[in-house]
C-alpha positions, 0 to 999 in steps of 0.5 A, a space after each residue: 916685447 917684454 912688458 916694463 916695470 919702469 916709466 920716464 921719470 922714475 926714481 931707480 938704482 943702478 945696482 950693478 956696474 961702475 954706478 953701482 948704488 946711484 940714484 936717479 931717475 929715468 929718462 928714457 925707456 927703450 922696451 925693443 933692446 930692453 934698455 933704460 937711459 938714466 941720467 947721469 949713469 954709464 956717461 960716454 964721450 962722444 965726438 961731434 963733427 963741426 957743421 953750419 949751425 955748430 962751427 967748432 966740434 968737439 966732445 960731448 958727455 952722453 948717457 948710453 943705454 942700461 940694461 933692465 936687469 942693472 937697475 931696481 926702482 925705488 919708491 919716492 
């Protein structure tokens, strides 16, 4: 398990892909794939089955996990 350079919370960039040059911040960190989630960034659309508690499904907007070496931290 690599060590990190990068915190929940953090201000970074996204420097390669569709998001290229966007700032924000970090919401989650996933050392085991090597993966941050930022929010706003790489959104998908998810499906959602309906259940009890959510009677109509739908879609819904998610960011997906991005690769460490796509994203640089910028000091604040």
């Amino acid at each position: 398990m690599a060590k990190f350079k990068f915190k929940k919370g953090d201000t970074v960039e996204i420097i390669a892909g569709d998001d290229r040059g966007t700032k924000a911040t970090v919401l989650a960190v996933l050392p085991k794939k090597n993966k941050v989630i930022v929010e706003g960034c790489k959104i998908a659309k998810k499906a959602i089955k309906p259940t009890e508690d959510n009677t109509k499904g739908g879609h819904a907007n998610k960011e997906m996990p991005i690769d460490v070496s796509n994203v640089r931290k910028v000091e604040a």
